[in-house]
C-alpha positions, 0 to 999 in steps of 0.5 A: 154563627150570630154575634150574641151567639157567644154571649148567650154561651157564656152567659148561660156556662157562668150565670145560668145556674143563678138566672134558674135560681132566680127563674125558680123564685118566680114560677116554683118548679125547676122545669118551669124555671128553665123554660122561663130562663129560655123565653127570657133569652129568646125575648133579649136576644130576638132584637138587636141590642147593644150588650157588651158583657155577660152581666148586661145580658144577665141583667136584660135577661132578669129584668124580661122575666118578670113580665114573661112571669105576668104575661103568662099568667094572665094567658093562663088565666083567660084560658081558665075562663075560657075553659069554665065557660065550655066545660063544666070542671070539678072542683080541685083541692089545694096541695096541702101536703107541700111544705112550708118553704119559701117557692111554696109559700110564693106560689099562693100568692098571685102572679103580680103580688109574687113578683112584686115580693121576689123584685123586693126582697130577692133583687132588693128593689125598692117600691119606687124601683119596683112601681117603675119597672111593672108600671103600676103606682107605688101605692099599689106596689106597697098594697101587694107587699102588705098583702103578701106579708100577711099572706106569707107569716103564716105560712112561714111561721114567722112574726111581721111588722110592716112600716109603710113609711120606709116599706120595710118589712121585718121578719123575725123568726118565732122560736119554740114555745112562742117566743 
């Protein structure tokens, strides 16, 4: 048995209902979820890294996803593309009888403008923390969150104000009758 053999084992047995959790917030279905968990291990665990506890693997394994999350939906994506060029595809409705949860609602948001939302207000990252780990500019990171709190408020029925200074947004819930 390999060394990170036992690691993986005790982190999965402790943490892995909460990396799924976290995996589901990314890409929606739990299915889905659970194979993001396992790229995320296979991607840590495929190098030689120095981990000695359950909560530097947590972290290593959190931080890969992301990117496993954008990675494959540019693939996804290219091969659309790829698929369009060839075949002539009809068109397809949006599913507009799911609610109106929080995974939904992420899932109408494009990959990067998702996971920039999900790094912020789920890992409570802040924007320069954010810009850091996807490598893009701040000003573009402030530009997704903007656009995903727009897209969002209605979908959750919910009252934004945006303070680009601080990049904060809150969010207040709108009770019946419009108050």
């Amino acid at each position: 048995m390999a060394r990170w053999d036992g690691l993986v084992e005790e982190l999965m047995r402790e943490r892995g209902a909460r990396l799924i959790a976290y995996a589901a917030l990314l890409v929606g279905r739990d299915g889905d979820a659970e194979d993001l968990v396992h790229d995320a291990l296979v991607k840590v665990f495929s190098r030689p890294r120095r981990l000695h506890s359950v909560g530097e693997a947590e972290a290593y394994v959190r931080s890969a996803m992301p990117s496993i999350v954008i990675d494959r939906a540019r693939s996804a994506a290219s091969r659309r593309r790829a698929l369009d060029r060839a075949y002539e595809r009809p068109s397809r409705t949006p599913d507009v009888d799911a609610g109106l949860d929080v995974r939904h609602a992420l899932r109408q948001l494009s990959p990067r403008t998702q996971v920039c939302v999900v790094l912020r207000f789920f890992d409570d990252l802040t924007v320069p923390q954010i810009a850091a780990r996807l490598g893009i500019a701040e000003g573009t990171v402030k530009r997704y969150l903007h656009d995903a709190v727009a897209q969002l408020a209605p979908l959750l029925d919910v009252t934004t104000d945006w303070d680009e200074d601080h990049a904060n947004v809150l969010v207040e819930a709108r009770t019946e009758g419009g108050r």
